[in-house]
N, C-alpha and C positions, 0 to 999 in steps of 0.2 A: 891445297886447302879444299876440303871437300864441301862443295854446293850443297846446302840445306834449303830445302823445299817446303815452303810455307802451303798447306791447303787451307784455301779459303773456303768458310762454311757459306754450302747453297743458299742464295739469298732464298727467303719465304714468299710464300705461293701469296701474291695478292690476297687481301681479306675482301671479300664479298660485300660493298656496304649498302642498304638500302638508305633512300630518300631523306637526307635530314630530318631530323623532327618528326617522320612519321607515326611511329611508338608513344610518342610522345602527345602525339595530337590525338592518337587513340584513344588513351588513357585518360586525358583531360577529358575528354566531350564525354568518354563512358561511367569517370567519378561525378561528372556535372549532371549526366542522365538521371542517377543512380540517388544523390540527393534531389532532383528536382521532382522526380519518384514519389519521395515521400513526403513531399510540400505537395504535391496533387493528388495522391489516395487522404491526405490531412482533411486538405480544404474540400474533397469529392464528399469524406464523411458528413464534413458540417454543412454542408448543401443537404445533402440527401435528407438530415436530420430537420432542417432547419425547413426544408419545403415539406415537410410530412409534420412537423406540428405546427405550422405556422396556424390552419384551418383551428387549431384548439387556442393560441395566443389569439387569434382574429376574434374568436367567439366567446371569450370569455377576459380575455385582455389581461389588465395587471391583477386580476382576481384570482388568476389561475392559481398564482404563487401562494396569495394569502388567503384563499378557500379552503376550507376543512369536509368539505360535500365531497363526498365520491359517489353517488346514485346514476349505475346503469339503467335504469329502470327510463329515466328522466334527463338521462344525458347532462348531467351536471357532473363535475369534475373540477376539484382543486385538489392543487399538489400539497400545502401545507403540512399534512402528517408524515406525510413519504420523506419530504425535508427532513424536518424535527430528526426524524428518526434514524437518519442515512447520516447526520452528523454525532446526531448522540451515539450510535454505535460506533464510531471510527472514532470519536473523542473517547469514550472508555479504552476502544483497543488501545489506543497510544499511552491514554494513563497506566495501564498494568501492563503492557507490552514493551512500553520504550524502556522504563527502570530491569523488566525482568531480560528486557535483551543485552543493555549494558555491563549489566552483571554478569551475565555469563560469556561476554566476553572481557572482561576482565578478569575474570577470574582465569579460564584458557590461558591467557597469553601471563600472569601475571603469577597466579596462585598453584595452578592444576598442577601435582606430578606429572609426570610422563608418563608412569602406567595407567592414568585416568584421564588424559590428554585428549588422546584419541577415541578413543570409545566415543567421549560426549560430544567431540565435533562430528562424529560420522554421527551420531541419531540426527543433532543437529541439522545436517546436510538432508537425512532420510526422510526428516518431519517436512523441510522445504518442497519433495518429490511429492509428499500426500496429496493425493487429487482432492479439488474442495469439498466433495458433494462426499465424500469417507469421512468428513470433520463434520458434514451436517446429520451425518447419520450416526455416529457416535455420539454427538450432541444430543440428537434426540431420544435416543436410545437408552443411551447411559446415562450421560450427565443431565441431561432435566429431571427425571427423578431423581436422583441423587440431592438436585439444586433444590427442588421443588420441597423433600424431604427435611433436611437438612440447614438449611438457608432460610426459603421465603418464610415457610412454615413459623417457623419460631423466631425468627428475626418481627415477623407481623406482629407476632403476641406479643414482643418486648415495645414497639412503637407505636402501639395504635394507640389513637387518640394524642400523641405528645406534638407541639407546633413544630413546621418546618419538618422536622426529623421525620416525622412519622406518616407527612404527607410524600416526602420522597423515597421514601424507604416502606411504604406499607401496600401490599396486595392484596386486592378484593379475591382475586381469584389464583389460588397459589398454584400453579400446571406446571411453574419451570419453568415455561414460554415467556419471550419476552424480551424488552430492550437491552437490559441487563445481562440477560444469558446469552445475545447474541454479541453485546462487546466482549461477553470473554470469549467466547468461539474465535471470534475476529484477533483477540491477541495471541491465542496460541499458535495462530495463523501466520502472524506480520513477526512471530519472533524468530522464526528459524532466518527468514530476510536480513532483518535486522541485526541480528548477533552475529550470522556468517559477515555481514560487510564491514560491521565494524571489527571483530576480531582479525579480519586480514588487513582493513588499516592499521592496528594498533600494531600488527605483528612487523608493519612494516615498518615502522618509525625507528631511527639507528640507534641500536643500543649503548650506542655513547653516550648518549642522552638521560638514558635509564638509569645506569651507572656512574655519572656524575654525578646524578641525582644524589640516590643512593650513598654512595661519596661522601657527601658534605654531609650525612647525618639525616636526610627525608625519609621519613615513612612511605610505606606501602599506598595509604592515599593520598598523602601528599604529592606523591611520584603520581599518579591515577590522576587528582585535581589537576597538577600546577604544571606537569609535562605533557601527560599522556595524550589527556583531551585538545588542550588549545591545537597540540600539532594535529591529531585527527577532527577538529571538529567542523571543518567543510566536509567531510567523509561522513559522519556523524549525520549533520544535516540532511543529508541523500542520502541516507539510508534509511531515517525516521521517515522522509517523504516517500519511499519509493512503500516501504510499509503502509502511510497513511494513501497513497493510490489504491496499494490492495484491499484497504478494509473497505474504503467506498464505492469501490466498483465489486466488491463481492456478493453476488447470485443464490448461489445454490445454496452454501452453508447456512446462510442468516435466513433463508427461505424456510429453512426446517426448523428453527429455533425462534426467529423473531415470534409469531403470532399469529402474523399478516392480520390486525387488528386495524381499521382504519379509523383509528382516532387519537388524540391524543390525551395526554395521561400526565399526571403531574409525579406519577410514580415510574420512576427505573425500573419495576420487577415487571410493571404490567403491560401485557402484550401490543406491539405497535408493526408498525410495517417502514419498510424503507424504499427507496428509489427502486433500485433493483429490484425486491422481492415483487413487486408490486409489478412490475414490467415481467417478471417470470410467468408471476400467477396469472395474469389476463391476457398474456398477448396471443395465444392459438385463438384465443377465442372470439378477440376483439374483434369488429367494425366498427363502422363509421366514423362518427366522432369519439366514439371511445378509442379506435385506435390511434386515432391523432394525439387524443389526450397522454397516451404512453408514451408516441413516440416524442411528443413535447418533456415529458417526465426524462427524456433519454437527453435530449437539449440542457437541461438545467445539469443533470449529473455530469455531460459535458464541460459546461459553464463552472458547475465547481472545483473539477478535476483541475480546469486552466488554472485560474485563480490559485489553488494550494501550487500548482507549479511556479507561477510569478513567485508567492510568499517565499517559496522555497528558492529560489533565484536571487531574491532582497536579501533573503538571510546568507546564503554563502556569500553573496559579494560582501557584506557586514564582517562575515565572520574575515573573510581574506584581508577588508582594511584593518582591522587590527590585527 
């Protein structure tokens, strides 16, 4: 009988192991560094902000808000028109911005061919790259004459003198300039945001769902209504907000467009000024108490930005209990 010889495979070279948990401890304390990072550049802003206009709330207190005075001359300052203004412009963007951004991404994910699919999501995407201050220079360039032309001009002569109407809708001074041309600056702005985010929630939603739809006999907006949105509409929400961020914290573009008129006006076409433009316009220049007064004007826009984020926070939780 012939002996068969089993070779045994060479046991493996010990594994090298470091220190229990050390990897482990690294990475915790450097994810805890890294959020705690930016809970102290947050709270470092609103210090910084908050010790730089206290000197204009000290001096002028809760009037600061509700004054419509801005005289460097006299160092008098109230914020009141920069307010009015900084909200009227990001409430227009949202009214012509949110419907024209839902549209078009329903339409992408719902309607579009495919040979016209792409095309309009890349401009799409391309409009999002536009540096702001190319939006404020076209604005001023092109489209206020245009607006001015076209728009104030003979919209005034159809309204003047008619009640309500004709006080909101009439310009003494027709330039283009103005609350009105700078909310639409602002929506063509917030829409490349808004469309990109909601079209890749809707795209994301499982076509099963579509198709049942569908299925049983739904139309095109019924499937849009009664499927599309409810599943996308915490998506939806934070994309309207992160849009309504952009128009109130924008600078450049509304600087070229708004007027920078410091008063207010019970007309939308006529020229006003906002938070920001107004902090553009003065701050190389400012001292003393005027630059407090800006840097307080930077406090409130602060203050508001919070606020639309809470609202924005009540409504997704809203939308997730149902």
């Amino acid at each position: 009988m012939t002996a068969v010889t089993q070779t045994m495979p060479a046991a493996a070279a010990p594994l090298r192991k470091t220190p229990k948990g050390t990897f482990d401890i690294v990475f915790r304390n450097a994810s805890f560094l890294a959020a705690l990072f930016v809970l102290v550049l947050l709270a470092g802003i609103m210090l910084s902000m908050v010790v730089g206009g206290w000197p204009a709330f000290r001096e002028f207190g809760f009037g600061f808000i509700t004054s419509s005075v801005w005289d460097t001359q006299n160092d008098q300052y109230g914020a009141w028109p920069a307010i009015v203004g900084t909200l009227s412009t990001a409430l227009i963007a949202l009214v012509i911005g949110v419907p024209l951004s839902l549209g078009i991404a329903v339409y992408l994910t719902q309607l579009a061919p495919p040979w016209f699919k792409q095309p309009v999501a890349t401009a799409i995407e391309l409009l999002a790259a536009v540096p702001s201050i190319i939006y404020g220079m076209w604005g001023l360039f092109v489209f206020v004459p245009l607006f001015a032309a076209y728009v104030q001009v003979p919209l005034s002569n159809i309204v003047e003198g008619l009640p309500i109407v004709g006080t909101v809708l009439y310009s003494r001074s027709p330039s283009g300039l103005g609350i009105f041309t700078a909310g639409i600056i602002l929506a063509f702005m917030i829409i490349p945001f808004i469309a990109s985010i909601t079209r890749d929630m809707l795209e994301q939603i499982p076509s099963v769902l579509r198709e049942s739809a569908y299925g049983i006999g739904a139309t095109t907006w019924e499937v849009v209504r009664h499927v599309l949105v409810p599943q996308a509409g915490v998506s939806i929400i934070g994309a309207v907000m992160l849009g309504l961020g952009r128009a109130l914290g924008e600078t450049m573009a509304v600087t070229f467009v708004v007027g920078n008129a410091n008063r207010l006006s019970a007309s939308i076409l006529d020229p006003g000024s906002t938070i920001a433009s107004r902090i553009a316009n003065e701050f190389n220049e400012a001292l003393g108490l005027q630059l407090n007064a800006l840097i307080a004007l930077g406090c409130i826009l602060f203050f508001v930005t919070f606020v639309v984020l809470v609202i924005a926070r009540i409504l997704v939780s809203r939308v997730k209990t149902y």
